[in-house]
FIDO-572983 format. One record per residue: residue number from 1; x, y, z of N, C-alpha, C in turn. Coordinates in Angstrom, 3 decimals, always signed. Example, Ala and Ser with C-alpha at 12.3 -4.5 7.8 and 13.67 -1.06 7.14 Angstrom:
BEGIN
REC / i / n_x / n_y / n_z / ca_x / ca_y / ca_z / c_x / c_y / c_z
REC / 1 / +13.190 / -5.690 / +7.800 / +12.300 / -4.500 / +7.800 / +13.200 / -3.300 / +7.800
REC / 2 / +12.850 / -2.250 / +7.080 / +13.670 / -1.060 / +7.140 / +12.900 / +0.030 / +7.870
This chain:
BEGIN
REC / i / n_x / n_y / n_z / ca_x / ca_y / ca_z / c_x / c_y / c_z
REC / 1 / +8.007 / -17.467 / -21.583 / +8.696 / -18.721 / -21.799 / +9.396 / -18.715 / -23.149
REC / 2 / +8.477 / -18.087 / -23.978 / +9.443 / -17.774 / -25.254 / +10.619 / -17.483 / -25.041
REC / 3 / +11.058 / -16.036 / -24.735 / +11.669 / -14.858 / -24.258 / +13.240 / -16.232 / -23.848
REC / 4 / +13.210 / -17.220 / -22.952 / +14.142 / -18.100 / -22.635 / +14.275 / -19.219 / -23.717
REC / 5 / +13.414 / -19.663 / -24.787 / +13.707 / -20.466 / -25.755 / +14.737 / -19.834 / -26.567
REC / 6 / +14.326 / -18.483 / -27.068 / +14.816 / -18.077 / -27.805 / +16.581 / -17.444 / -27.449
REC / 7 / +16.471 / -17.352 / -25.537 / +17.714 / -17.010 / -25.321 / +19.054 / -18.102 / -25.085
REC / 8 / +18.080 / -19.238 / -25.200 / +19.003 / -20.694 / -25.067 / +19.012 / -21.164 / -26.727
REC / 9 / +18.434 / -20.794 / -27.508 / +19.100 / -20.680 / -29.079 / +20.020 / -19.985 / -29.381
REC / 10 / +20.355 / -19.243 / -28.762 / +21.509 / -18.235 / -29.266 / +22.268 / -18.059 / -28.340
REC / 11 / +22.741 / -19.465 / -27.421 / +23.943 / -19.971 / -27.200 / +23.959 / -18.905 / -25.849
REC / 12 / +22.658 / -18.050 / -24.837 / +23.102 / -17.828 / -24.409 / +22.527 / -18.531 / -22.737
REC / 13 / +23.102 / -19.991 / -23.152 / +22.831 / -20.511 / -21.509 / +23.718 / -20.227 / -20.870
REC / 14 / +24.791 / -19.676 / -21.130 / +25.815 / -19.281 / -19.967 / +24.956 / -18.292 / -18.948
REC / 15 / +24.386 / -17.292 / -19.813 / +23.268 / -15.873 / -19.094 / +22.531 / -16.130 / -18.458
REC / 16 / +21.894 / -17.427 / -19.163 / +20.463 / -17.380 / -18.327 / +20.846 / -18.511 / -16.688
REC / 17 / +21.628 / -18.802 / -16.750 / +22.521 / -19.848 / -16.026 / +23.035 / -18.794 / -14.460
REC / 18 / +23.588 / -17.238 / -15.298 / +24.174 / -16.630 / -14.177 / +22.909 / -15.813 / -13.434
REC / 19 / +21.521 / -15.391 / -14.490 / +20.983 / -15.107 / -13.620 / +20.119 / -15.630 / -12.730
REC / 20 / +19.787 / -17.166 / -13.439 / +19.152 / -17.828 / -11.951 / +19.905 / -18.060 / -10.896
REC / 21 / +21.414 / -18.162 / -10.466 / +22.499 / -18.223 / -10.090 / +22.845 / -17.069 / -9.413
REC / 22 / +22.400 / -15.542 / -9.994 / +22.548 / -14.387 / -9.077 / +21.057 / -14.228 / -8.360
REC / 23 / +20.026 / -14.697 / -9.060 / +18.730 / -14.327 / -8.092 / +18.724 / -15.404 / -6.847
REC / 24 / +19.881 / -16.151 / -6.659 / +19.474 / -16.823 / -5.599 / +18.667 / -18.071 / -5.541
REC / 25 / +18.270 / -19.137 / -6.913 / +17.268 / -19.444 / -7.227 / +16.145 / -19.256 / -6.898
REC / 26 / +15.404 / -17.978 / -7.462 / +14.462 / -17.307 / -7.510 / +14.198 / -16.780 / -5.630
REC / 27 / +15.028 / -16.883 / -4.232 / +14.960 / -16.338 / -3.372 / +15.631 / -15.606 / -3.353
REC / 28 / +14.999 / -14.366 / -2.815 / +15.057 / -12.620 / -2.824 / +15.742 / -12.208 / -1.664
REC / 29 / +17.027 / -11.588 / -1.596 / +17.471 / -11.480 / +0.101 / +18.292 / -9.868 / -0.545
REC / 30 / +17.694 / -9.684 / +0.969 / +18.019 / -7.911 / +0.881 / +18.749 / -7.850 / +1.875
REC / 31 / +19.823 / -6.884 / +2.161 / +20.924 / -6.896 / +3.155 / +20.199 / -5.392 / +3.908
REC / 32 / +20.058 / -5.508 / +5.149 / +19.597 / -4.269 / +5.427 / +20.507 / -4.198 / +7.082
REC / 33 / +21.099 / -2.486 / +7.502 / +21.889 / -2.845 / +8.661 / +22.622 / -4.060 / +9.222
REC / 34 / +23.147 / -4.838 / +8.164 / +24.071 / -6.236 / +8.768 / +23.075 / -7.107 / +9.109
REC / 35 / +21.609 / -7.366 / +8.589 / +21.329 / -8.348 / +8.917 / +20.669 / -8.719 / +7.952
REC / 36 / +20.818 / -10.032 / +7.583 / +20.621 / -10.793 / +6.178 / +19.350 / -11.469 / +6.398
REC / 37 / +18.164 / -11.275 / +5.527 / +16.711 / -12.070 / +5.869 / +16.104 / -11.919 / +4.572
REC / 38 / +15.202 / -13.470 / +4.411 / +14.411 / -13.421 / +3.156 / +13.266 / -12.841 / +3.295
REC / 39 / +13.286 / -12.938 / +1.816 / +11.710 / -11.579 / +1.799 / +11.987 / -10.134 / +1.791
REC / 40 / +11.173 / -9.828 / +2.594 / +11.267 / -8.299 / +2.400 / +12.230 / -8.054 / +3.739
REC / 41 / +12.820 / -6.532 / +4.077 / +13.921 / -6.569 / +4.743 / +13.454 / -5.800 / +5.974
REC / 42 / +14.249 / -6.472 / +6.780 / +13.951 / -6.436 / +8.628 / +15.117 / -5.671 / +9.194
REC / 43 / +14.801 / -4.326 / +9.780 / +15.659 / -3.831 / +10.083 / +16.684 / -4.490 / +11.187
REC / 44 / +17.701 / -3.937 / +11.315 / +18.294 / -4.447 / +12.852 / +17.810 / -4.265 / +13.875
REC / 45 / +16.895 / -3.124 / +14.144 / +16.133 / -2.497 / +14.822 / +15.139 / -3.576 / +15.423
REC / 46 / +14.613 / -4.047 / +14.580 / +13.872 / -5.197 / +14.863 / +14.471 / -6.580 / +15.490
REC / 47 / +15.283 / -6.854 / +15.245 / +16.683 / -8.214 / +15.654 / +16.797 / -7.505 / +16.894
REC / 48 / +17.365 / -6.527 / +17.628 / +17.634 / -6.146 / +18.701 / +16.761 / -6.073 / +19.549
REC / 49 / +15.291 / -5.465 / +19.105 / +14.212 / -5.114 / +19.881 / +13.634 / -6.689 / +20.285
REC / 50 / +13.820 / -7.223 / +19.646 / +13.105 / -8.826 / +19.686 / +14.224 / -9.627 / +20.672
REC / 51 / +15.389 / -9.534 / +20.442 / +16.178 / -9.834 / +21.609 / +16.339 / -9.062 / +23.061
REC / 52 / +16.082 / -7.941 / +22.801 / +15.499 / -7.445 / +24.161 / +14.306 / -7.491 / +24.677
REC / 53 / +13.113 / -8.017 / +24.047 / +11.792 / -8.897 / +24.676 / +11.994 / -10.202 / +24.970
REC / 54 / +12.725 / -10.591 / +24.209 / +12.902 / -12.328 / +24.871 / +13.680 / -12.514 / +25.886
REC / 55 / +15.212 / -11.141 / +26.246 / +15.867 / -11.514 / +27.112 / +14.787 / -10.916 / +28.633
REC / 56 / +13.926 / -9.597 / +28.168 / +13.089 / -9.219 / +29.106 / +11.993 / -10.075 / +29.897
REC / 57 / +11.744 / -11.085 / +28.622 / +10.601 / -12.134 / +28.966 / +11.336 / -13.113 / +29.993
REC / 58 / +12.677 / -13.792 / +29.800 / +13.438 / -14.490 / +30.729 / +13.558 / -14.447 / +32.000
REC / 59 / +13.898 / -12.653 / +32.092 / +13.992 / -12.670 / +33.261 / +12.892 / -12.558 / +34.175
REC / 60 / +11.822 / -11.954 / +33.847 / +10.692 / -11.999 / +34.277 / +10.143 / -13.659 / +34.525
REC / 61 / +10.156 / -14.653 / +33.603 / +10.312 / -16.331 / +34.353 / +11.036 / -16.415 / +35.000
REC / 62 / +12.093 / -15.909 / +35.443 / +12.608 / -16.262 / +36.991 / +11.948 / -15.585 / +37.633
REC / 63 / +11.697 / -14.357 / +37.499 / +11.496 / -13.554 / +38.829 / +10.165 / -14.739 / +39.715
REC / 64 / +9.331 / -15.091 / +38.323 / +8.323 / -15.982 / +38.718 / +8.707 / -16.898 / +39.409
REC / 65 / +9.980 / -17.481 / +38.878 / +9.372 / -18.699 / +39.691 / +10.461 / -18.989 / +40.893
REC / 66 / +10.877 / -17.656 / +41.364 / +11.354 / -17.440 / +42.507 / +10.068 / -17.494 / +43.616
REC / 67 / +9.333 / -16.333 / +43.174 / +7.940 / -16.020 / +43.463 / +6.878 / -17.290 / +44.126
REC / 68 / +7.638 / -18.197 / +43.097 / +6.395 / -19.532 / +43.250 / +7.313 / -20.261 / +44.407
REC / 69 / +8.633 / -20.064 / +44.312 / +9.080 / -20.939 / +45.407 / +9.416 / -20.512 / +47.003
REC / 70 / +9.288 / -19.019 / +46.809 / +9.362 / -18.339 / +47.600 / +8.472 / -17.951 / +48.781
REC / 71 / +7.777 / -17.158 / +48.141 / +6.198 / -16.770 / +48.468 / +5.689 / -17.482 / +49.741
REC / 72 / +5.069 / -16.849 / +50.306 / +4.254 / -17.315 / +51.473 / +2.898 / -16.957 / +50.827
REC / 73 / +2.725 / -15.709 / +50.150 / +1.580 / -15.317 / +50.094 / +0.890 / -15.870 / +48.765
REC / 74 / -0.518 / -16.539 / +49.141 / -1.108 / -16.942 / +47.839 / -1.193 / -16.332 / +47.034
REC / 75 / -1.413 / -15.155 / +46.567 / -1.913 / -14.366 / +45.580 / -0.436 / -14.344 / +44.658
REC / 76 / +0.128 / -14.074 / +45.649 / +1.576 / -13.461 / +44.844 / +1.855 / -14.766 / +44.229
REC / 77 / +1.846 / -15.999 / +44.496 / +2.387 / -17.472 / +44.200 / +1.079 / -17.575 / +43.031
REC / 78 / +0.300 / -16.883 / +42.985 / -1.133 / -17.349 / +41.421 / +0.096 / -16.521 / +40.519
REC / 79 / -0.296 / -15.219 / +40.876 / +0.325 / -14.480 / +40.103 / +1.693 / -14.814 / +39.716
REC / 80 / +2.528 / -15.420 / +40.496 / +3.827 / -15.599 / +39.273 / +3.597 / -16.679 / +38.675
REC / 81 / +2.784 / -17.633 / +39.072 / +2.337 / -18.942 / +37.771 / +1.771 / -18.796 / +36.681
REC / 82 / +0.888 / -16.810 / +37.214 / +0.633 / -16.721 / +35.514 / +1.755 / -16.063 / +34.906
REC / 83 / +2.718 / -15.585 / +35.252 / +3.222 / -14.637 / +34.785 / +4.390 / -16.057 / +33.812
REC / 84 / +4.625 / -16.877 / +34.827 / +5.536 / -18.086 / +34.065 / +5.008 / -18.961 / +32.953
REC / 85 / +3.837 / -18.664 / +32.842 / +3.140 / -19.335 / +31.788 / +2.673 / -18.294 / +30.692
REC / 86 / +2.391 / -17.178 / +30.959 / +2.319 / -16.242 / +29.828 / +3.364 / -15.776 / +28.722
REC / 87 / +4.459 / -15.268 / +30.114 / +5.914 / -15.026 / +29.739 / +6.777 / -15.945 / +28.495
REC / 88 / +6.724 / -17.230 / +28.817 / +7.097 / -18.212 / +28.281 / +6.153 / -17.928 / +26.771
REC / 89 / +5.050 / -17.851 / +26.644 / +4.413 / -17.850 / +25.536 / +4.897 / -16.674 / +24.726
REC / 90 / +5.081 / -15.699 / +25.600 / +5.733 / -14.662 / +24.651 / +6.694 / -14.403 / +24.110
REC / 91 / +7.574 / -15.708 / +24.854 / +9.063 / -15.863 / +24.298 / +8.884 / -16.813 / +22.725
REC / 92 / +7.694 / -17.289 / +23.086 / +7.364 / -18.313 / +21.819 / +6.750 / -17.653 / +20.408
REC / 93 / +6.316 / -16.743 / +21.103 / +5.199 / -16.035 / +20.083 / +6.406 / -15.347 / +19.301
REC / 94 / +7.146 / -14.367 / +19.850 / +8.590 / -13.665 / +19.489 / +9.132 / -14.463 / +18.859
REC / 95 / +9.459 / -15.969 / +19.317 / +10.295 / -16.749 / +17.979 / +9.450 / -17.389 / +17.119
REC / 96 / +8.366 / -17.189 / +16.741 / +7.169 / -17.614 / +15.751 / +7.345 / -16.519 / +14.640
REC / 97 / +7.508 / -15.237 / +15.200 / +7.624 / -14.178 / +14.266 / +8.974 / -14.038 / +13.576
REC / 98 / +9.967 / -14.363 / +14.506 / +10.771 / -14.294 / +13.977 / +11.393 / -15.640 / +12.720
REC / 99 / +11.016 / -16.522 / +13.348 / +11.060 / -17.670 / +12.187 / +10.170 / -17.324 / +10.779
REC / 100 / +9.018 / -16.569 / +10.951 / +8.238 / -16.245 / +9.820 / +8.610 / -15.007 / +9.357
REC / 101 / +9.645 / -14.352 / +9.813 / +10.420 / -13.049 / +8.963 / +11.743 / -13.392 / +8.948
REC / 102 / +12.019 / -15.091 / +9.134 / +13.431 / -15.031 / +8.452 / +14.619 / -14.312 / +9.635
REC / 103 / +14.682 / -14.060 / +10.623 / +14.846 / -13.297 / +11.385 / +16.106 / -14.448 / +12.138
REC / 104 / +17.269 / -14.609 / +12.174 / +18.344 / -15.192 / +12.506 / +18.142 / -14.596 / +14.004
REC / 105 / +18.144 / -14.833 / +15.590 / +18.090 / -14.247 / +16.475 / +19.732 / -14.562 / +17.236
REC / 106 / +20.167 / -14.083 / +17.882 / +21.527 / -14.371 / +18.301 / +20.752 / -15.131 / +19.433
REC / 107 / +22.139 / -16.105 / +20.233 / +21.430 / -16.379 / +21.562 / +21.277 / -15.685 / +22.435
REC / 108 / +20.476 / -16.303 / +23.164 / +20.287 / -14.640 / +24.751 / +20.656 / -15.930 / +25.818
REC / 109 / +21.347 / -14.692 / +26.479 / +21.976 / -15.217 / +27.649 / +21.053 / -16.042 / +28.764
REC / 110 / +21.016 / -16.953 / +29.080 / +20.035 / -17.873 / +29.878 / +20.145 / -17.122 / +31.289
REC / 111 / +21.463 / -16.777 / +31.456 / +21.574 / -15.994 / +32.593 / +21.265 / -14.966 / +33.187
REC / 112 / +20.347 / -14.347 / +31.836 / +19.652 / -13.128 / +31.931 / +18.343 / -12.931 / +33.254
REC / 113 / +18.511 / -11.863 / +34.117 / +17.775 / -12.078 / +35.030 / +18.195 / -13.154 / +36.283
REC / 114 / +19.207 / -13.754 / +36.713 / +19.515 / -14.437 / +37.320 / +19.735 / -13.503 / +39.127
REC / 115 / +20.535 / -12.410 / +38.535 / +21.457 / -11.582 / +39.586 / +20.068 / -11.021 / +40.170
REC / 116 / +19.000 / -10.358 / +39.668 / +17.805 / -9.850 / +39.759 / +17.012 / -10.973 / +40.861
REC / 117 / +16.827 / -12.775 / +40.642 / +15.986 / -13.109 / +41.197 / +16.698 / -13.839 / +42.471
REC / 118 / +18.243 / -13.804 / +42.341 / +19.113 / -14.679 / +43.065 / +19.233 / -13.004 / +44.597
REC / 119 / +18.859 / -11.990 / +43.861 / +19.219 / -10.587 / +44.718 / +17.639 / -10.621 / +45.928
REC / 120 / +16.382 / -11.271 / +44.875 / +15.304 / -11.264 / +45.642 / +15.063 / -12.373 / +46.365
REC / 121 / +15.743 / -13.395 / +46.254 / +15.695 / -15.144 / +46.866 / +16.530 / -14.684 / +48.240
REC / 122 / +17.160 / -13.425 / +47.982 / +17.853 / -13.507 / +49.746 / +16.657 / -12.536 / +50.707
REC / 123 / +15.755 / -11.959 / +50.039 / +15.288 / -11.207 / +51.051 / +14.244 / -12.118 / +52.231
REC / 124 / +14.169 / -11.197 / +53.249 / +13.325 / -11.586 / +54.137 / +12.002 / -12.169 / +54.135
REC / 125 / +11.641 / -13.148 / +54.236 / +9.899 / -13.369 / +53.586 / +9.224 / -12.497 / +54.227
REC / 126 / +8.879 / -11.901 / +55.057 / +8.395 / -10.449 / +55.048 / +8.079 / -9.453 / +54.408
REC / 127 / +9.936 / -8.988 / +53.541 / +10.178 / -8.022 / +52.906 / +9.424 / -8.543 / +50.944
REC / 128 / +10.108 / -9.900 / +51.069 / +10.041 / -10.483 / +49.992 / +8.788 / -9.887 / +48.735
REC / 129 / +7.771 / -9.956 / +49.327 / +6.547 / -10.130 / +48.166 / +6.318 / -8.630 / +47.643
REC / 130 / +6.914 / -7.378 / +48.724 / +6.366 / -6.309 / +48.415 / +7.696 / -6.081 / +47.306
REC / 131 / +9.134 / -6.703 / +47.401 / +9.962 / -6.124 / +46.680 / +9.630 / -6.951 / +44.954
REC / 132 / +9.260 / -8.187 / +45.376 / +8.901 / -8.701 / +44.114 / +8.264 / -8.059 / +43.134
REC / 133 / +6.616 / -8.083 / +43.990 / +5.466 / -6.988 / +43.286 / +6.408 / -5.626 / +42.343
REC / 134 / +7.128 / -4.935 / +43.280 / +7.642 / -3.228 / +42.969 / +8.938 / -3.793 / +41.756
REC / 135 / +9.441 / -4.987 / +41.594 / +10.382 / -5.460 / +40.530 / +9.733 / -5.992 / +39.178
REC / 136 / +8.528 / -6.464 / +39.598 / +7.829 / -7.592 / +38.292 / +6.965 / -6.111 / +37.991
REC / 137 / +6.266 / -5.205 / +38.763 / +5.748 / -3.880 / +38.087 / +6.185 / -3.320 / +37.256
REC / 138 / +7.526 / -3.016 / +37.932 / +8.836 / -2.305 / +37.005 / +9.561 / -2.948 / +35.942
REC / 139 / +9.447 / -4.072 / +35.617 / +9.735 / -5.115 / +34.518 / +8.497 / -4.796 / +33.928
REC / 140 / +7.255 / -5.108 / +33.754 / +6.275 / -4.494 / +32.802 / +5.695 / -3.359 / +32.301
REC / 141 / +6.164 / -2.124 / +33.427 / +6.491 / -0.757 / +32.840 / +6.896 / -0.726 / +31.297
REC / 142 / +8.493 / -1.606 / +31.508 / +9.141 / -1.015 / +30.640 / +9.141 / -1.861 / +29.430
REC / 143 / +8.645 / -2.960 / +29.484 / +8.360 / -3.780 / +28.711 / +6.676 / -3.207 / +27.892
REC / 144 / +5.676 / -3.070 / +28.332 / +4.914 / -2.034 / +28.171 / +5.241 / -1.024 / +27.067
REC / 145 / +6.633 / +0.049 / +27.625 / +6.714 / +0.927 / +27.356 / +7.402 / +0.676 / +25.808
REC / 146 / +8.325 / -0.592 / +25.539 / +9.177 / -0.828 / +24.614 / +7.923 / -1.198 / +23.463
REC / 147 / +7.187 / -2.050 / +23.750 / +5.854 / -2.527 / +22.763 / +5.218 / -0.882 / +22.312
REC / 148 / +4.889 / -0.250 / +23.299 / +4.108 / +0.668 / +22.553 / +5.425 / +1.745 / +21.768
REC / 149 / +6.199 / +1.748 / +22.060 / +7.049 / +2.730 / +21.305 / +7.184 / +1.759 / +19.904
REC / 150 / +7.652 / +0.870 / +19.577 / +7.811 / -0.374 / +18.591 / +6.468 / -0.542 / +17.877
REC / 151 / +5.763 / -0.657 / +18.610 / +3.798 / -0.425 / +17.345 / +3.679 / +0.582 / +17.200
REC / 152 / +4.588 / +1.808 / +17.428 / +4.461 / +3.406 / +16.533 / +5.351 / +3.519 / +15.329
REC / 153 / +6.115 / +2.574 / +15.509 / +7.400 / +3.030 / +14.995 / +7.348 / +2.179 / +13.366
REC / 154 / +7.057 / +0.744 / +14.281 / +6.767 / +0.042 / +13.033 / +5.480 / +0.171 / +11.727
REC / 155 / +5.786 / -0.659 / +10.496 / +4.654 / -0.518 / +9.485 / +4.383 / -2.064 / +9.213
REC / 156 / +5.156 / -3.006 / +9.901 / +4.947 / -4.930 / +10.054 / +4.071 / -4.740 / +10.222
REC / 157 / +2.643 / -5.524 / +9.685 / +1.869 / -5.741 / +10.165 / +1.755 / -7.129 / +11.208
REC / 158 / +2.931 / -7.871 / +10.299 / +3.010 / -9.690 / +11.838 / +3.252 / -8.777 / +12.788
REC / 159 / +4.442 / -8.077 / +13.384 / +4.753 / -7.438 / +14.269 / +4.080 / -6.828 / +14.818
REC / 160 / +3.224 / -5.627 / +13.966 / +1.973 / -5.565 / +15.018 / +1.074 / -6.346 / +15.428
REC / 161 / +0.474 / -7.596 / +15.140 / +0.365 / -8.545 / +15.499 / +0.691 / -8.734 / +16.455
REC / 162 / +1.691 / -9.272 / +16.664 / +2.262 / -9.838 / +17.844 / +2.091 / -8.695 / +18.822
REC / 163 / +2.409 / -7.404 / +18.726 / +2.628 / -6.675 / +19.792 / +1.036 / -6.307 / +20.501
REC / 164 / +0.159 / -6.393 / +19.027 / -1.092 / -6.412 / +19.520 / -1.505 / -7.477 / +20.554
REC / 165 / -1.301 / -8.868 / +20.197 / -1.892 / -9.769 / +21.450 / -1.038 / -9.721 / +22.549
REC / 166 / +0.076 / -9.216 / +22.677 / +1.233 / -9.242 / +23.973 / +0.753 / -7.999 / +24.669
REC / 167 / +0.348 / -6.654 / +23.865 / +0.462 / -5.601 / +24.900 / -1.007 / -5.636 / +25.792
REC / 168 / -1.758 / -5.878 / +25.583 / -3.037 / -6.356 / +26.546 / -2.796 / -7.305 / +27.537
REC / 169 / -2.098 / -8.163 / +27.658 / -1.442 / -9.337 / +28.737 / -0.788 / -8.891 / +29.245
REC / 170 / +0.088 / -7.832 / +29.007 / +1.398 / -7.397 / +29.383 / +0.181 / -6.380 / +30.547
REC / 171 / -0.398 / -5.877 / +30.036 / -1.125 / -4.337 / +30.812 / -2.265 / -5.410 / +32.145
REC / 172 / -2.413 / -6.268 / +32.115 / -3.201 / -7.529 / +32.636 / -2.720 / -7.399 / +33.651
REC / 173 / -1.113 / -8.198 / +33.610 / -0.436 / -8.027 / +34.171 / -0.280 / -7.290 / +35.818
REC / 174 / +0.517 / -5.850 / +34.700 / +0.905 / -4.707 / +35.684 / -0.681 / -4.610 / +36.467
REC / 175 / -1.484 / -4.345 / +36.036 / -2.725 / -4.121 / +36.909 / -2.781 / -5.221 / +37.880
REC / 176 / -2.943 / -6.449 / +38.104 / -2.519 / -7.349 / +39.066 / -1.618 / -6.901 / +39.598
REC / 177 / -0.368 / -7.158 / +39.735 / +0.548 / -6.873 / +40.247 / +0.151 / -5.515 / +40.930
REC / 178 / +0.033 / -4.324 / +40.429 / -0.530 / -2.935 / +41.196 / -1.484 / -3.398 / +42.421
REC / 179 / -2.249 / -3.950 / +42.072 / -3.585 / -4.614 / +43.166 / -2.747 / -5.514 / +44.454
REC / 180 / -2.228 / -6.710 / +43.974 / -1.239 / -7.155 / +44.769 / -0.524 / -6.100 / +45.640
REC / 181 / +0.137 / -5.395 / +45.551 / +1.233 / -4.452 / +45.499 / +0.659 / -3.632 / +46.588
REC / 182 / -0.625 / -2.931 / +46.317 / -1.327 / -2.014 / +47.149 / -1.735 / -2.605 / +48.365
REC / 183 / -1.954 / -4.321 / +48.275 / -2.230 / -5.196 / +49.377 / -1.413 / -5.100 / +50.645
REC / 184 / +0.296 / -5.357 / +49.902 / +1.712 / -5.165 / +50.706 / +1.773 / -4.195 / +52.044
REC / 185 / +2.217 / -4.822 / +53.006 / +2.365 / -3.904 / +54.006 / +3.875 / -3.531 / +53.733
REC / 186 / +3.731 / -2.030 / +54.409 / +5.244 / -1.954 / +54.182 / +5.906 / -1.248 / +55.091
């Protein structure tokens, strides 16, 4: 505190003026790959990967709640009510993290997943539940597959976090669905 008495005696408040003025008042922002965030710095890598779980999580709530309106078969109609209620949480959990890393997200297309559940709303109720099952499997494959490549890659610990309580639900999941699936006549 000295150190600033003594630099505003000697006339130099213009200085001390530009550097609270260049630090941002006292907030710290690091430019990393075009994307601007406080704190410590978030790759783009991360902005993209997080928009491709939330747009992944989307479409997977439709597929559900095609599922729920669709469906003849009970199991398959539990199973996409959990999947619409989990899903949704993970879209929440994703923008929890990202609000707590500062993390600007672009919008994601609402329409995401539409062509996917509007392609399975025409099939046969017959055909219906086994193509669902073999689509919502294959949506958590790779969703699965994106989490565990992303908790190798990363050193976040929120992020692992998050990927920690998502990738056990996510694997929940696919195992239902597999069980379901094996039920399917085909």
């Amino acid at each position: 505190m000295t150190y600033i008495k003594d630099v505003l005696k000697f006339g130099g408040t213009g200085i001390f003026l530009c550097l609270i003025f260049a630090c941002n008042g006292g907030q710290h922002y690091k430019k990393t790959d075009s994307v601007r965030t406080a704190g410590p710095a978030v790759s783009a890598n991360v902005e993209q990967w997080l928009t491709e779980m939330i747009t992944a999580n989307i479409e997977q709530i439709k597929l559900a709640q095609v599922a729920e309106e669709k469906s003849l078969n009970i199991e398959v109609k539990n199973i996409a009510g959990i999947l619409d209620i989990d899903h949704q949480g993970f879209i929440n959990e994703a923008k929890d993290y990202a609000r707590q890393k500062h993390i600007s997200l672009p919008p994601v297309q609402e329409t995401a997943g539409e062509k996917k559940a509007e392609k399975l709303s025409k099939e046969k109720p017959i055909d219906f539940d086994k193509k669902w099952c073999e689509a919502s499997m294959e949506q958590h494959k790779q969703m699965i597959n994106r989490l565990e490549i992303m908790n190798r890659q990363t050193a976040d610990t929120a992020l692992k976090t998050y990927i920690n309580a998502v990738l056990p639900r996510a694997r929940m999941h696919l195992d239902r669905l597999m069980i379901c699936n094996s039920k399917m006549k085909t």
